[in-house]
C-alpha positions in Angstrom: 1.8 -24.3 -5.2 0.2 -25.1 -1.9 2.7 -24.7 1.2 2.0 -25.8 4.6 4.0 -22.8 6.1 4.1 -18.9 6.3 6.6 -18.1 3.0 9.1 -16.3 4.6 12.3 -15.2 2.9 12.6 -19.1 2.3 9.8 -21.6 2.6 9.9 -25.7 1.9 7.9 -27.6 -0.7 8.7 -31.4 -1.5 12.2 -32.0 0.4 13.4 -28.4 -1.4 14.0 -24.9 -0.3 12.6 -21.6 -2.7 13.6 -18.8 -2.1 10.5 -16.6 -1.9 10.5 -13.1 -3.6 6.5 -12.7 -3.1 3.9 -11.2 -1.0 3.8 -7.5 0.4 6.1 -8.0 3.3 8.0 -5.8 2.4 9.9 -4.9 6.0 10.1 -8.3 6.6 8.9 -7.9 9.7 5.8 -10.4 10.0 8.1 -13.5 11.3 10.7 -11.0 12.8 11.4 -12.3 16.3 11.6 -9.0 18.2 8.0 -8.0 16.1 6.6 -11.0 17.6 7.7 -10.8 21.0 5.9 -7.2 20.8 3.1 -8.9 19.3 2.4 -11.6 21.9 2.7 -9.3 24.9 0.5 -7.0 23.2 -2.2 -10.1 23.0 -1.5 -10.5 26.5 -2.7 -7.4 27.2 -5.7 -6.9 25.4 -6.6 -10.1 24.0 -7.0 -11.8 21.1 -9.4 -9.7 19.8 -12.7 -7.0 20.6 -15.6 -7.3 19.0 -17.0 -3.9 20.5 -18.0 -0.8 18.3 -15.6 2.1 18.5 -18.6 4.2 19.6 -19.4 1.9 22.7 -19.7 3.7 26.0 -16.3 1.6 27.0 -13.3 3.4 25.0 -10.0 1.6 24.9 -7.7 4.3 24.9 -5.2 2.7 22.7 -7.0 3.8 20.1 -6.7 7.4 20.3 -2.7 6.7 21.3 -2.3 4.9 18.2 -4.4 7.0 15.5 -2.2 10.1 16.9 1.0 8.4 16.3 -0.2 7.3 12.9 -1.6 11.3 12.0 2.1 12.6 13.1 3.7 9.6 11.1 1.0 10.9 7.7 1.3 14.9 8.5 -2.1 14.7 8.7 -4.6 16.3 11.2 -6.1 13.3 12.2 -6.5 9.3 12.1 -9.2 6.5 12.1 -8.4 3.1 12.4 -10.5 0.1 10.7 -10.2 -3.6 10.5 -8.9 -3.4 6.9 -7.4 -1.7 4.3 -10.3 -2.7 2.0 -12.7 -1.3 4.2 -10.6 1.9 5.3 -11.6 2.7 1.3 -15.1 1.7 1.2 -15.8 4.0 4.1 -13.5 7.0 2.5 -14.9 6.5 -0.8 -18.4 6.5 0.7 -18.6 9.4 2.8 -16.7 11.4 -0.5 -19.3 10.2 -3.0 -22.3 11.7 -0.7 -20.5 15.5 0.4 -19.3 16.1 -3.7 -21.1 16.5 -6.7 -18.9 14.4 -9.0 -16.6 11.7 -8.2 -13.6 10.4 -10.4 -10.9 7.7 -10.7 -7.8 7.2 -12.1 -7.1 4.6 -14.6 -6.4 1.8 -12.8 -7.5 2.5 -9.7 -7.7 -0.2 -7.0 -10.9 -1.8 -6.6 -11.1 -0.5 -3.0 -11.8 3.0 -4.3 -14.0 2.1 -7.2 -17.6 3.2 -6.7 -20.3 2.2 -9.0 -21.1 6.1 -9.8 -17.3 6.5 -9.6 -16.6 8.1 -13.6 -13.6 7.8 -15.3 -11.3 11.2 -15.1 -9.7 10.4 -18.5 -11.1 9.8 -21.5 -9.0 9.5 -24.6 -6.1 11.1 -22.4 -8.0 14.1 -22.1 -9.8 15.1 -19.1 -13.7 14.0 -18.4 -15.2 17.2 -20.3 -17.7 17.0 -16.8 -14.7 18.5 -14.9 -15.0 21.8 -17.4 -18.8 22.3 -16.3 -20.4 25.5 -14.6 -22.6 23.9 -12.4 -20.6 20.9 -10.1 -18.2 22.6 -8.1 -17.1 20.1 -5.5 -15.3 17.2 -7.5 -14.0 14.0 -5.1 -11.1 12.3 -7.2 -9.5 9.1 -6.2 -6.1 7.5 -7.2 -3.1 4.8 -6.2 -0.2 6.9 -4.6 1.6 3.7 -6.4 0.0 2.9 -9.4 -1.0 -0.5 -10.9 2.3 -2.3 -12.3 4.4 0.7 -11.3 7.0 1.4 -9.1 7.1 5.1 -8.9 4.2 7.4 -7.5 1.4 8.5 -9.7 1.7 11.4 -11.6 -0.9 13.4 -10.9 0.1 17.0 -12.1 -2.7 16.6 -15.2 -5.1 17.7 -11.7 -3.5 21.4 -12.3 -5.4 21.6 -15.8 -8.8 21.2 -13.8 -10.7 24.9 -13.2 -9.3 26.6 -9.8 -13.3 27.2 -9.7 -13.9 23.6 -9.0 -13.3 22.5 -4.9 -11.0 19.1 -5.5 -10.8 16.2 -2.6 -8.1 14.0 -3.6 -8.5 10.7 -2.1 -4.8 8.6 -2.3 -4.5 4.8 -1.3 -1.3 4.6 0.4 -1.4 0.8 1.2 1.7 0.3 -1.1 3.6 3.1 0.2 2.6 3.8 3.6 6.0 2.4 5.7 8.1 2.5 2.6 8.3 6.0 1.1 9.4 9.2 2.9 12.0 9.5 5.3 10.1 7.8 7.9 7.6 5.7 6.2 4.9 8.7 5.8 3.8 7.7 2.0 3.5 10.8 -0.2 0.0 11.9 0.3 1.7 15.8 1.3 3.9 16.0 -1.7 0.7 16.5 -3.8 0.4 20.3 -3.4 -1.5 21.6 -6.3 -3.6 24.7 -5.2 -6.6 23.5 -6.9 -6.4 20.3 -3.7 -8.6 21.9 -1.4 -8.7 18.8 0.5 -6.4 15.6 1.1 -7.3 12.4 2.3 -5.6 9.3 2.8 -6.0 5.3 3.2 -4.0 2.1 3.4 -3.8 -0.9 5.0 -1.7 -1.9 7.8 -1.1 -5.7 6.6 1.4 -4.7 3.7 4.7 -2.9 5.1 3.4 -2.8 8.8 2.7 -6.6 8.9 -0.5 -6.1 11.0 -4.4 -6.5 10.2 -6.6 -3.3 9.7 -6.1 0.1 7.6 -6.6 3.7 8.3 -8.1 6.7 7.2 -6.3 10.1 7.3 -7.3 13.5 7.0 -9.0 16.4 8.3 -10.1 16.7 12.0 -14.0 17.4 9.7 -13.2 14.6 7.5 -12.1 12.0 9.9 -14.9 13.3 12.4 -17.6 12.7 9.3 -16.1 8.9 9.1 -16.8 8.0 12.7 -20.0 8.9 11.9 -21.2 6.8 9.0 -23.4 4.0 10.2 -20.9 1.3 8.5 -18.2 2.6 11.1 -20.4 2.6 14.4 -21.5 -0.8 13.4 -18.3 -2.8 12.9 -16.2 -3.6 15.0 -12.6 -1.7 15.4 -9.2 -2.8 14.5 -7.6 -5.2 17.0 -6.1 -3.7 19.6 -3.4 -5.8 20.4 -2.0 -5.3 16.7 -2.5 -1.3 17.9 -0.5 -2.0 20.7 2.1 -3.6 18.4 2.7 -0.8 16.2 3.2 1.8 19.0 5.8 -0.4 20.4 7.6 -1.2 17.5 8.6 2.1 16.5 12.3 1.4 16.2 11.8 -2.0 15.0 10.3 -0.3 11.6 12.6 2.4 11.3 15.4 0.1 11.6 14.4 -2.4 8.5 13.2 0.5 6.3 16.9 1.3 6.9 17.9 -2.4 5.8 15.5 -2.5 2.9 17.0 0.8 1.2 20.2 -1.0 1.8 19.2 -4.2 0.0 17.4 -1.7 -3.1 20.8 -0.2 -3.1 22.5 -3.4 -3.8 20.0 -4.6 -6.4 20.4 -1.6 -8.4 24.0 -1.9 -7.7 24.3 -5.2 -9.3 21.0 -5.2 -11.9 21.9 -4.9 -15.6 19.0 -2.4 -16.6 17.0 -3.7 -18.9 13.5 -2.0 -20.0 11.7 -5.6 -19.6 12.0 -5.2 -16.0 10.3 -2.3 -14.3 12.5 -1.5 -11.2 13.5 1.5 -9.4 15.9 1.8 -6.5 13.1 3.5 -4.1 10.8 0.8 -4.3 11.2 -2.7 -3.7 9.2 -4.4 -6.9 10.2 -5.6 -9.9 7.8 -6.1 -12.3 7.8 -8.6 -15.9 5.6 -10.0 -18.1 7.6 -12.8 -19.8 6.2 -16.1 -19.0 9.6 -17.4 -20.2 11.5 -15.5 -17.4 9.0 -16.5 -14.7 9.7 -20.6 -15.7 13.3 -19.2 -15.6 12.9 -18.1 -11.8 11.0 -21.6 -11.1 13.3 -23.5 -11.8 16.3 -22.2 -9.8 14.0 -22.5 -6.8 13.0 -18.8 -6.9 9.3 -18.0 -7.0 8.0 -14.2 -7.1 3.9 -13.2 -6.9 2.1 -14.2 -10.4 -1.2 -14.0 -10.8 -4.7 -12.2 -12.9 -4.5 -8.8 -11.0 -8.0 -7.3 -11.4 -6.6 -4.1 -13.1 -3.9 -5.7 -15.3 -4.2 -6.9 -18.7 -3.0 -10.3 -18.3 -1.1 -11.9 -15.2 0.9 -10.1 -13.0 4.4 -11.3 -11.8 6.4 -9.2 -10.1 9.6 -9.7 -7.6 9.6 -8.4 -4.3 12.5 -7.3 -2.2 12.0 -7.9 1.7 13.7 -5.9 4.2 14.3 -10.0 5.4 16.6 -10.9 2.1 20.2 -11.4 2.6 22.7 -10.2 0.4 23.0 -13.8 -0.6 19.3 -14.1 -1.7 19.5 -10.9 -3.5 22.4 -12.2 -5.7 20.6 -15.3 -6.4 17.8 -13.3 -7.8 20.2 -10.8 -9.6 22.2 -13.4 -11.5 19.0 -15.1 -12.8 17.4 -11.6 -13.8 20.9 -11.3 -15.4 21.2 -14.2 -17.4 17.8 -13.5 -19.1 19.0 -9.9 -20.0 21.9 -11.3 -21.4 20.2 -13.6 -23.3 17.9 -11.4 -24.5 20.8 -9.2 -25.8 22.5 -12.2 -27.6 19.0 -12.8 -29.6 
């Protein structure tokens, strides 16, 4: 369905109204009017963009304000910023395939952190037997803080069974929980604290719950200083500093929706009947299905989640998203049509 505005929590197709319970929006805040008054004063200040390397002998010093807001915000030492999420993990996942021996993913994993030597840590369930060798000792591993068709963080406590003798980076992509999880939006990176961990590194982008283009990097002061390095990072441009100027100013403005979208997650849950075809817990705001027939369902009542081939899903991938910019009357729209399927489902 092609639409000739932003989908916001309503768009317009055809003379009708949808509701729209897609994207990654999730704070609602990208057509927010107080965001975008931040937004177009920020423009107004630096322009609409700066196509200068970071390592120019002009430094804007928005940067460095920014990246230390964003290091308190992760509990990490430091912060680079980049012009995407995508390349926030090519840059990570570079840099920690050429300073370890071994590098390993997840199932799963994102295609942002999948590099071609990248080797799979399970196999059969089990880990890689590599990871039980004498002679690799420093072992890069990357994973989704949120994994792939979940709504809960990754379990990663199988990383305790790996030899304290081996010297483990864990490299987490936060892009789906950065702004969401944690009491102010930190993502989970620090709740990982296995003692084999020697190092913890972090990436997202900014475009999902922070409704502004670029990503991030987070770490160590030796890790983040070994980024700014790389030849990829000196060469590229940096992330737009208006959109830097946007997120320091809008502090309050994202603590105040993640407050509305817990309250919205509370009355889902409230109202939901659980049923185990829908993948849904009341800390996250996705709902994830696979049933074509409840997706025509949704359709028709003018409600249209995300569906489409995810690159690490078996099949299509339809989920519901719950925006910080749903009103209680949206919500119960949704609700009674997930409803009436799992009632239906029960009377078959």
């Amino acid at each position: 369905m092609q639409v000739s505005e932003i989908p916001n929590r309503v768009f317009h197709k055809d003379g009708k109204e949808f509701l729209y319970f897609g994207g990654t929006n999730y704070l609602g805040i990208t057509t927010l009017t107080e965001f975008q008054t931040i937004l177009l004063k920020s423009f107004q200040k630096w322009g609409t963009s700066y196509g200068s390397s970071r390592s120019a002998n002009i430094q804007l010093e928005i940067y460095k304000t920014a990246e230390d807001i964003l290091a308190k915000q992760t509990g990490t030492d430091a912060v680079v910023t980049v012009s995407s999420g995508m390349l926030a993990g090519k840059l990570a996942l570079e840099l920690l395939q050429n300073t370890t021996d071994l590098l390993f993913h997840f199932p799963n994993t994102h295609p942002a952190l999948l590099h071609p030597l990248s080797l799979p840590l399970l196999q059969n369930g089990k880990l890689n037997p590599l990871l039980f060798n004498t002679t690799d000792t420093k072992i890069g591993i990357v994973a989704d803080a949120i994994p792939s068709l979940g709504v809960t963080p990754s379990d990663l406590s199988i990383l305790k069974d790996i030899p304290n003798t081996k010297k483990i980076t864990l490299l987490l992509d936060e892009s789906h929980s950065f702004g969401l999880l944690g009491e102010n939006g930190q993502g989970i990176l620090n709740e990982y604290n296995f003692p084999n961990i020697q190092q913890k590194i972090s990436i997202a982008s900014l475009g999902k719950a922070m409704g502004l283009s670029g990503g991030f990097i987070a770490g160590d002061f030796q890790f983040i200083d070994a980024v700014k390095k790389q030849q990829n990072f000196i060469g590229a441009s940096g992330m737009n500093p208006a959109f830097l100027e946007t997120y320091v100013n809008a502090q309050n403005i994202y603590q105040l929706q993640r407050q509305v979208l817990k309250e919205n997650l509370n009355h889902v849950f409230k109202f939901l009947i659980p049923n185990p075809a829908l993948t849904f817990d009341k800390e996250y705001p996705v709902i994830y299905f696979d049933q074509d027939n409840l997706l025509q369902q949704l359709i028709e009542n003018n409600i249209i989640p995300t569906s489409f081939p995810y690159p690490t899903a078996s099949g299509k991938l339809s989920r519901i998203v719950i925006s910080a910019h749903h009103t209680k009357a949206d919500l119960d729209k949704m609700i009674k049509q997930l409803n009436i399927f799992t009632q239906n489902s029960i009377q078959i």
